[in-house]
Structures are given as structure tokens and as C-alpha cells.
C-alpha positions as a Python dict, from the first residue, in 0.01 Angstrom:
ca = {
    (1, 'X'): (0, 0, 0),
    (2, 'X'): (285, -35, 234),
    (3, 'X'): (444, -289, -93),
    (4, 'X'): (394, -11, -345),
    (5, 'X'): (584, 190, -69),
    (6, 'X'): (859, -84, -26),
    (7, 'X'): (898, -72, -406),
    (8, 'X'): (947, 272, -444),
    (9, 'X'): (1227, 360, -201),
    (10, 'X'): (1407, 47, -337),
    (11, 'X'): (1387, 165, -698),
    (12, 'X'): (1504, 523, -568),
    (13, 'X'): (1799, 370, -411),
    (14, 'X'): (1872, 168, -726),
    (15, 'X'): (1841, 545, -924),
    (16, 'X'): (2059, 721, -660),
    (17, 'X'): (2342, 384, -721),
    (18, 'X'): (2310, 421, -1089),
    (19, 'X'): (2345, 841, -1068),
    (20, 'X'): (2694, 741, -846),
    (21, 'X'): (2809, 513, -1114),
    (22, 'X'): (2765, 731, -1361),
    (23, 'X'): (2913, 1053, -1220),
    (24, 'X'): (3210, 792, -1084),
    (25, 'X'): (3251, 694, -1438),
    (26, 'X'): (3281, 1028, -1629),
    (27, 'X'): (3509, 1151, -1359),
    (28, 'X'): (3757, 843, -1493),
    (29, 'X'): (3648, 949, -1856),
    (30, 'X'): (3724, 1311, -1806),
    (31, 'X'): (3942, 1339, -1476),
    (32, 'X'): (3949, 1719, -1356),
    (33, 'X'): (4307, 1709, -1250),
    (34, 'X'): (4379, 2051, -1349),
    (35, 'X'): (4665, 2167, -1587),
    (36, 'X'): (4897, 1901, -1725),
    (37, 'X'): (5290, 1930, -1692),
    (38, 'X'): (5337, 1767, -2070),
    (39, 'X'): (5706, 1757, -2140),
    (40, 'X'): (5843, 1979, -2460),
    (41, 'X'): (5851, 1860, -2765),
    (42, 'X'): (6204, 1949, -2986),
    (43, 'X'): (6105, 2048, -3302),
    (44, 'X'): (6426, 2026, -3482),
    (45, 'X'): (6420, 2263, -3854),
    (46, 'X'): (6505, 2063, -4155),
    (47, 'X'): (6901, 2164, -4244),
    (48, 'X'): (6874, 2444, -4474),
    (49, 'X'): (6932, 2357, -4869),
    (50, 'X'): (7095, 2602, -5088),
    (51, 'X'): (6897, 2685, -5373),
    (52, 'X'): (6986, 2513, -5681),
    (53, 'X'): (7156, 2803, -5926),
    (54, 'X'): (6979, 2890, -6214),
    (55, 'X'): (7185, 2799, -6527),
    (56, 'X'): (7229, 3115, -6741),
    (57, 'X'): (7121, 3054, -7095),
    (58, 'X'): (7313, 3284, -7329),
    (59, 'X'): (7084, 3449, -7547),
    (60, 'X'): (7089, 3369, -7937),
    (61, 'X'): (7359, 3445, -8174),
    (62, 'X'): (7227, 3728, -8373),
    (63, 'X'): (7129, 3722, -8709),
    (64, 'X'): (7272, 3808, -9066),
    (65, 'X'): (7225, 4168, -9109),
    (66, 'X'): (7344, 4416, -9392),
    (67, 'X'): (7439, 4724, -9340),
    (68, 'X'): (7399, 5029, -9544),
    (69, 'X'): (7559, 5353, -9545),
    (70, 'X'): (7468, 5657, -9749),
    (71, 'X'): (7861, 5741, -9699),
    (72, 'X'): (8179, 5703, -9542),
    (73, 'X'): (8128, 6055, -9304),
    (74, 'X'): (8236, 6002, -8943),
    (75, 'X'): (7844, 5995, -8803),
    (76, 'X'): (7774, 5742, -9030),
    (77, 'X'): (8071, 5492, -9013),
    (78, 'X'): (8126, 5509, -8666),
    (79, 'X'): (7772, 5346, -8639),
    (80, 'X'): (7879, 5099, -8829),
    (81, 'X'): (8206, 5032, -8681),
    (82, 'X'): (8054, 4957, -8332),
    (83, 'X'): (7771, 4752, -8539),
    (84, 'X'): (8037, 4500, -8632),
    (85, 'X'): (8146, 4455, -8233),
    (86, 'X'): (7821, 4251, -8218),
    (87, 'X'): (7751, 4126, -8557),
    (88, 'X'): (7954, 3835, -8593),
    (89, 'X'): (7766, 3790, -9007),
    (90, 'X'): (7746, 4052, -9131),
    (91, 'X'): (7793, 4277, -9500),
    (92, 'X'): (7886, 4654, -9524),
    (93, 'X'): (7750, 4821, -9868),
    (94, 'X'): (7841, 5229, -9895),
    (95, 'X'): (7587, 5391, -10152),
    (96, 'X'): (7864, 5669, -10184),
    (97, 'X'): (8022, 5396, -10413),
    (98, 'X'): (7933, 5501, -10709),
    (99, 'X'): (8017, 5178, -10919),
    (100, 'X'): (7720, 5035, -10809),
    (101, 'X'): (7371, 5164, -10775),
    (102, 'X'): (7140, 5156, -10480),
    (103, 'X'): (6884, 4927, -10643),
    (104, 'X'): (7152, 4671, -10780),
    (105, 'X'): (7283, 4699, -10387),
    (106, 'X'): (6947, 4644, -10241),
    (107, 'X'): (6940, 4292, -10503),
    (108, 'X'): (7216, 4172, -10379),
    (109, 'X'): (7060, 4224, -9982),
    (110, 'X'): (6757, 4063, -10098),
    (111, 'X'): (6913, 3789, -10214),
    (112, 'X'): (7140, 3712, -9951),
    (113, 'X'): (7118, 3545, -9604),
    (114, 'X'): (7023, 3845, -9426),
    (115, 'X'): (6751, 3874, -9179),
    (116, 'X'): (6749, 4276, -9150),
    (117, 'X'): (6873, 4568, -9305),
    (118, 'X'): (7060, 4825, -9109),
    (119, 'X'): (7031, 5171, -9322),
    (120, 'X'): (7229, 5447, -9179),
    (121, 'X'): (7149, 5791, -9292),
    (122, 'X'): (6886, 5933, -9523),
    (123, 'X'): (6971, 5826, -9849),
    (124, 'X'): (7061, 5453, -9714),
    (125, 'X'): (6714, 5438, -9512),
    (126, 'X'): (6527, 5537, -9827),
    (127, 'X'): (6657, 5278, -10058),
    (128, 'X'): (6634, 5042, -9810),
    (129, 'X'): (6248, 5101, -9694),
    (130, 'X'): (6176, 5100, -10065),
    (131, 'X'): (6343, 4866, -10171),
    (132, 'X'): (6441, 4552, -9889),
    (133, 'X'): (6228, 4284, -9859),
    (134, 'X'): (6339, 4192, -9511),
    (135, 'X'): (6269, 4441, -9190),
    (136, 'X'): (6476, 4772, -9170),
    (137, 'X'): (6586, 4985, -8900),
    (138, 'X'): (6743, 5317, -8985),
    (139, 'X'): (6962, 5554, -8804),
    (140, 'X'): (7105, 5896, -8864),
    (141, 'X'): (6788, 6057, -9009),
    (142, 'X'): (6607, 6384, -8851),
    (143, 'X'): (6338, 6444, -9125),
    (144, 'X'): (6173, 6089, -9154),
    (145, 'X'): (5884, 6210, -9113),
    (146, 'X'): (5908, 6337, -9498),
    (147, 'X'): (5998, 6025, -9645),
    (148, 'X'): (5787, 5851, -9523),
    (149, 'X'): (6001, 5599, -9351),
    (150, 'X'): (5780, 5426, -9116),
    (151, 'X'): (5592, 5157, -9234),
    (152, 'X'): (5471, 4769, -9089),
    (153, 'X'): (5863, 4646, -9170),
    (154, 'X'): (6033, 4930, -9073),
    (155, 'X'): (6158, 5105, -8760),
    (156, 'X'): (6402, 5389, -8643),
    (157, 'X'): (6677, 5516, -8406),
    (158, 'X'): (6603, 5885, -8262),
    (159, 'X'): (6874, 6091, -8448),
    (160, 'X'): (6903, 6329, -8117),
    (161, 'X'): (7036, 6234, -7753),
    (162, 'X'): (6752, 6263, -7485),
    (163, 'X'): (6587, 6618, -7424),
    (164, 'X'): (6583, 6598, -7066),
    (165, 'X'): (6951, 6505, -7105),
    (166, 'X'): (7062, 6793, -7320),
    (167, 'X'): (6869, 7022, -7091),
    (168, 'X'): (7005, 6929, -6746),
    (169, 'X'): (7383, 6953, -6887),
    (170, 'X'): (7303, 7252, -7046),
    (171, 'X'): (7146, 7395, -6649),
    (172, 'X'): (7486, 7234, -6548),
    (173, 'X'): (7705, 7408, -6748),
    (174, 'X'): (7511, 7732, -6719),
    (175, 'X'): (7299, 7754, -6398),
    (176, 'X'): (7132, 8089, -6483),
    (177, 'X'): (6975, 8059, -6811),
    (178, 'X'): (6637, 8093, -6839),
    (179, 'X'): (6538, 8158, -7186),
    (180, 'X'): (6601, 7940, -7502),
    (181, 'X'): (6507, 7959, -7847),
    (182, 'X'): (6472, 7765, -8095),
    (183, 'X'): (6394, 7722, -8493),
    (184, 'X'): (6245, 7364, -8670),
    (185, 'X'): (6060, 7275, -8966),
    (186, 'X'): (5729, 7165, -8997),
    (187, 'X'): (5625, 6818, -8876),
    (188, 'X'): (5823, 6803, -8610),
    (189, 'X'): (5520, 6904, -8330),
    (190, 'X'): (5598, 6617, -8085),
    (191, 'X'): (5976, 6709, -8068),
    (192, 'X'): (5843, 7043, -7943),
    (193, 'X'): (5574, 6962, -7717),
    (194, 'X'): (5863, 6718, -7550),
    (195, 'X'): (6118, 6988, -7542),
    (196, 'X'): (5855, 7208, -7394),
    (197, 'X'): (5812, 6959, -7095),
    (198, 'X'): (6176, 6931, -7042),
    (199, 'X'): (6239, 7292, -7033),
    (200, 'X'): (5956, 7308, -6733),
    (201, 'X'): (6126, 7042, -6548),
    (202, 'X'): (6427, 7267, -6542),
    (203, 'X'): (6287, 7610, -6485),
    (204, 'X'): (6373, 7700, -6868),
    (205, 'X'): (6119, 7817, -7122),
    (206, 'X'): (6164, 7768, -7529),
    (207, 'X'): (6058, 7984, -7749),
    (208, 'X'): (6033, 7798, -8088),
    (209, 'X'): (5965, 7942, -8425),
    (210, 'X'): (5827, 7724, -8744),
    (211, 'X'): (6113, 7805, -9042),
    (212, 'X'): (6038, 7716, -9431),
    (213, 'X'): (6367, 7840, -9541),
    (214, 'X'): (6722, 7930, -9486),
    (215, 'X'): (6610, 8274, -9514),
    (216, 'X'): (6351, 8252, -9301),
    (217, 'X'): (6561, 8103, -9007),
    (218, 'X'): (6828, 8375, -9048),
    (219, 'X'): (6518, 8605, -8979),
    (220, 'X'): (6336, 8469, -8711),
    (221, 'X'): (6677, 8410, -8558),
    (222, 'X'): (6762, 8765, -8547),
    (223, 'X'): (6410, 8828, -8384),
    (224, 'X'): (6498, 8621, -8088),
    (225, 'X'): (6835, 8692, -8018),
    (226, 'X'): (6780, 8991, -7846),
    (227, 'X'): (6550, 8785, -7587),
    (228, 'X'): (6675, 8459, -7497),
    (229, 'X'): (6967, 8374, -7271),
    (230, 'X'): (7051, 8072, -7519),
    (231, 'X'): (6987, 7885, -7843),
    (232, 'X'): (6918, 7546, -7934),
    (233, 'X'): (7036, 7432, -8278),
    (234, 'X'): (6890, 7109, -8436),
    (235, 'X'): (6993, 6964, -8720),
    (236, 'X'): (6700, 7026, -8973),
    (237, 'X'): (6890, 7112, -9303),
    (238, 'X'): (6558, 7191, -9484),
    (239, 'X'): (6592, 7534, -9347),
    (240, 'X'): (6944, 7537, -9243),
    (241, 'X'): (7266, 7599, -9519),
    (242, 'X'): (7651, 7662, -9447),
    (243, 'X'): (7602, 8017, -9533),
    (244, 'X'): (7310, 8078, -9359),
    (245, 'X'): (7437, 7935, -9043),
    (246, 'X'): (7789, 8070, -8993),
    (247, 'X'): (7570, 8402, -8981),
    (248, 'X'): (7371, 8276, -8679),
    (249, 'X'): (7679, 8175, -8535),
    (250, 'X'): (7929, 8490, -8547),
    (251, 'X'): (7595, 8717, -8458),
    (252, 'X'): (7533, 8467, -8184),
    (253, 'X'): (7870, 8551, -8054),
    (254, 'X'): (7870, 8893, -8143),
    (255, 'X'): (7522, 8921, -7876),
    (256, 'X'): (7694, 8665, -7635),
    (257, 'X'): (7423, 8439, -7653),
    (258, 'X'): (7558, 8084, -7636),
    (259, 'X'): (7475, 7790, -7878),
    (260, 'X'): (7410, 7424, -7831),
    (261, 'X'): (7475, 7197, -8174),
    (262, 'X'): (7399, 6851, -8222),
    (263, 'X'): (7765, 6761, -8396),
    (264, 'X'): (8098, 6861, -8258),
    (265, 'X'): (8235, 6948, -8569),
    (266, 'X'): (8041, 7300, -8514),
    (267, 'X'): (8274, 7380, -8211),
    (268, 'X'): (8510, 7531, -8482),
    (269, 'X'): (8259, 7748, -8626),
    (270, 'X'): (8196, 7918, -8341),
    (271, 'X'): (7935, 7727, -8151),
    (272, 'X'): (7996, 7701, -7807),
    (273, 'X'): (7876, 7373, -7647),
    (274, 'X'): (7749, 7008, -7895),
    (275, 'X'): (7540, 6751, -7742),
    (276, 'X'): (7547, 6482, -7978),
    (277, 'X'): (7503, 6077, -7982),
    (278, 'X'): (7721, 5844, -7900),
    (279, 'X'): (7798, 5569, -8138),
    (280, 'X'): (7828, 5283, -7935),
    (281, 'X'): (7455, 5401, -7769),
    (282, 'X'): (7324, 5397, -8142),
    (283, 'X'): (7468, 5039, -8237),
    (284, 'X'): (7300, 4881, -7851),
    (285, 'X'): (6980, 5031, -7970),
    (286, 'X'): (6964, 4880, -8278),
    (287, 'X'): (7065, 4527, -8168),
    (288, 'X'): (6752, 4542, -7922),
    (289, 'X'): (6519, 4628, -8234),
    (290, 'X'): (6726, 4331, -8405),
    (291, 'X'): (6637, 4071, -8142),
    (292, 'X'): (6319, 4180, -8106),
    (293, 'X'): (6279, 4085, -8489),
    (294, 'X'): (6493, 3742, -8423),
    (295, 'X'): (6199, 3682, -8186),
    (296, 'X'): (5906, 3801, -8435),
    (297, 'X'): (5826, 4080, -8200),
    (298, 'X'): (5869, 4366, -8443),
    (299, 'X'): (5516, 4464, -8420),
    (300, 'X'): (5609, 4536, -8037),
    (301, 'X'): (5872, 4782, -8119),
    (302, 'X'): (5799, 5142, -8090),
    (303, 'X'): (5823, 5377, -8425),
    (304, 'X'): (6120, 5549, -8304),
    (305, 'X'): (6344, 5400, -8025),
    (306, 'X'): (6502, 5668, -7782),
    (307, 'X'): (6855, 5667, -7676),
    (308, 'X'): (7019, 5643, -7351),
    (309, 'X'): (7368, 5869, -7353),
    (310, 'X'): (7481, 6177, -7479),
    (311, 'X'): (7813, 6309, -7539),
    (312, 'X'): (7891, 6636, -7435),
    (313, 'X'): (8172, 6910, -7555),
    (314, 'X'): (8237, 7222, -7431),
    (315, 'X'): (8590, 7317, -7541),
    (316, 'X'): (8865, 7056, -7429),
    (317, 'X'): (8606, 6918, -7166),
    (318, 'X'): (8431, 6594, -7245),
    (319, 'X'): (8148, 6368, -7061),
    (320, 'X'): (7927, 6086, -7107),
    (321, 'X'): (7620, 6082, -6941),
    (322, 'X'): (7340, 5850, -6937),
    (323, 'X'): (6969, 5943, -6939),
}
């Protein structure tokens, strides 16, 4: 017994030496010497690199385009004027020629190098939608909703400067005017609805009466004289004539109601302020619609593309202003 006894307290010492050596040994493994004083480490940033400038690529030279009038008149040939500032190819045909007519015209297009037609004014854009076999954008034309001038290859310019534009000059000029009236044709039921909107925006309300005639304007003008503070004249000769309207004008004056035209050619007739387009605004717009076609994107361009300025006349004063 006393050698089982002997046995035992030397194995225990031999545990307790090998519990030492191992505590000794994963203090040197894992020394508890508190926090370290580690030196800093510079971290230098990388010199800076200027960007490498992005070569501007000039966008294609434009296409071969004709361009057809239905006359010589200022609001037609001013169009094309600024047209040939970024047309470097380019043909001008007038259909007021009359030694040669619009379908031997439209041959001659079709059968050139062209890539679109450019018809300015009514008479111009129908021959041209009938008749081109190449895309057409037309300019100039109120009523094209009667000629049926939209189609998959065709595509117009708005033949009025912006609503909201006309509006806020017109709140400008004259900050207390309220009412406004004014007297379309039928088919034109998003014109209104837009105009309506506008007016809101600028405390205004419209009164707007549906016209079949000359006749009829002259009546439904005299109706709403009495009650508006101002009238809005657009340029729908289905129920407009020359007659008809220099009696609007001198019993506009007569009542001291002012009117707003869309050409200043009416100043001299008695209207008192025209909003009108610009020509050079007319010509930018159509050379979008034309690259859009140089990139076969027609599809993607809108029915009717707006403008962006407006030219304003009241008397001697003149301004440009954009949308």
C-alpha cells in the first residue's frame, strides 16, 4: 500500500510540472504585456491623375433635304431662309411657281438624293404627304387636322408659340386682366383644354366659343365683348375673312378690349399686341425631327413638335422670350 501511495504523489508532482509547463508556454505564445506602442504607418495617396478628356465627336452632317414652299410670303420664306443656315444640300421648290405643277415638283423630289421633305405651309404639306416617298415634316399649318396630315412618314411643327408663353407676356403686359375670350373651329379640342390649363396657371379664365363661319364668329364675337377683359385671336381662316375681321377689330377698339394676333402684320389693322413664332425657333425644330430620321428614330417623334420662343410686339417694343 505504502508503493501505490509512493506512486501517486510522484505522478501528481509530474501533473503539477506538466500544468507549469504548459501555462509557462502559452504565456510565451500569447504574452499579456498589455497595449503595444506600434509605430505609424505613412500611408502616402497615389498622385492624383487628371481625367483623360472626352474627345467631342461632332454629330453627323445632315442629310439632303428639299424644301417646299406653298409661296414666297414672309412666314413662309423666312423658314426657309434660316433652313439653309444648317442645310449645307439642299433644293428650294416654290409651288407659287406656276410653270411647274406640284406633282411634276414632287417627281423631281422623289427622284433626287433627298432624305426628307421639308413642306412649309398648307398647300406645300399636302402635296408633299400625298405625294413624297421619303419622310415629311411640315410647318406653317393650323388646320392639319383636316387634311389629314399625319400619317407613319409624316410629322409637324406647332404653327403657334407656347400657350403658357403667350399667356404670361400677355399677364406681363397687362397685370389685371382676368377674362379672355376666344373663337376656334372644330377639331381643335386639345388646343383648348391646354389653353384652359394655362389660363389657371395665371389666374385668367377663357371663354371659348366653337365658330362654323365668318358669320358666325362676327356673332359670337359680339356676344363676348361686352364680358371679357381681352381677346385671343388664332389664326383659323375657316371661320375667319378680311372683312369679317377688320369688324372685330375696330369694335374691339371701339369697347377697349385689347387683342392678341398670331402675325404682326395685324398691328396695322388695329390689333394691339402679336405673339407669333420665330423663324429661326421653327428651322431648330425641324432639324431635331431631321436627325431623328438620319438616325431611323422617326417612329419616336411626337405628332406635333412644340416650340420654344415667341416673339412679341406691342407697338415699337420687341422681345424674345423662351418657354
Amino acid at each position: 500500500m505504502q508503493g501505490i501511495g509512493n506512486f501517486i504523489q510522484k505522478s501528481m508532482r509530474y501533473v503539477t510540472l506538466l500544468v507549469v509547463f504548459m501555462l509557462s508556454g502559452c504565456s510565451l505564445l500569447f504574452p499579456d504585456s498589455g497595449p503595444v506602442n506600434e509605430q505609424p504607418i505613412a500611408i502616402v495617396a497615389p498622385p492624383a491623375v487628371a481625367p483623360i478628356p472626352r474627345k467631342q465627336v461632332a454629330p453627323p452632317e445632315l442629310p439632303a433635304v428639299a424644301i417646299v414652299l406653298t409661296s414666297r410670303q414672309p412666314a413662309y420664306a423666312d423658314v426657309a431662309s434660316e433652313l439653309t443656315e444648317h442645310f449645307k444640300d439642299f433644293e428650294i421648290y416654290d409651288l407659287s411657281d406656276r410653270s411647274e405643277p406640284p406633282v411634276s415638283v414632287l417627281r423631281r423630289i422623289n427622284d433626287s438624293n433627298s432624305r426628307a421633305v421639308v413642306a412649309v405651309g398648307l398647300r406645300a404639306a399636302q402635296s408633299s404627304v400625298a405625294m413624297a416617298e421619303m419622310p415629311v415634316i411640315f410647318a406653317q399649318v393650323f388646320n392639319y387636322q383636316d387634311h389629314d396630315l399625319l400619317s407613319s412618314t409624316s410629322r409637324g411643327i406647332a404653327a403657334l408659340p407656347p400657350l403658357d408663353a403667350q399667356l404670361s407676356a400677355w399677364k406681363n403686359i397687362d397685370p389685371t386682366i382676368k377674362r379672355i375670350g376666344a373663337i376656334l373651329g372644330e377639331g381643335h379640342e386639345d388646343l383648348i383644354a391646354d389653353a384652359k390649363v394655362a389660363a389657371q396657371r395665371y389666374d385668367m379664365e377663357i371663354e371659348v366659343r366653337i365658330s362654323h363661319s365668318d358669320q358666325e364668329t362676327l356673332y359670337f364675337f359680339r356676344r363676348m365683348i361686352r364680358d371679357i377683359d381681352g381677346f385671343w385671336l388664332f389664326p383659323d381662316n375657316r371661320i375667319l375673312s378680311g372683312r369679317v375681321l377688320q369688324q372685330m377689330l375696330h369694335e374691339a377698339n371701339r369697347q377697349h378690349v385689347p387683342v392678341v394676333v398670331p402675325n404682326e402684320s395685324m398691328l396695322a389693322m388695329g390689333a394691339d399686341i402679336s405673339m407669333s413664332t420665330v423663324a429661326s425657333d421653327i428651322a431648330k425644330t425641324i432639324v431635331k425631327v431631321v436627325r431623328q430620321i438620319q438616325a431611323g428614330n422617326l417612329e419616336q417623334v411626337p405628332p406635333i413638335s412644340e416650340l420654344s420662343e415667341i416673339l412679341i410686339k406691342t407697338n415699337d417694343a420687341i422681345q424674345v422670350a423662351d418657354r
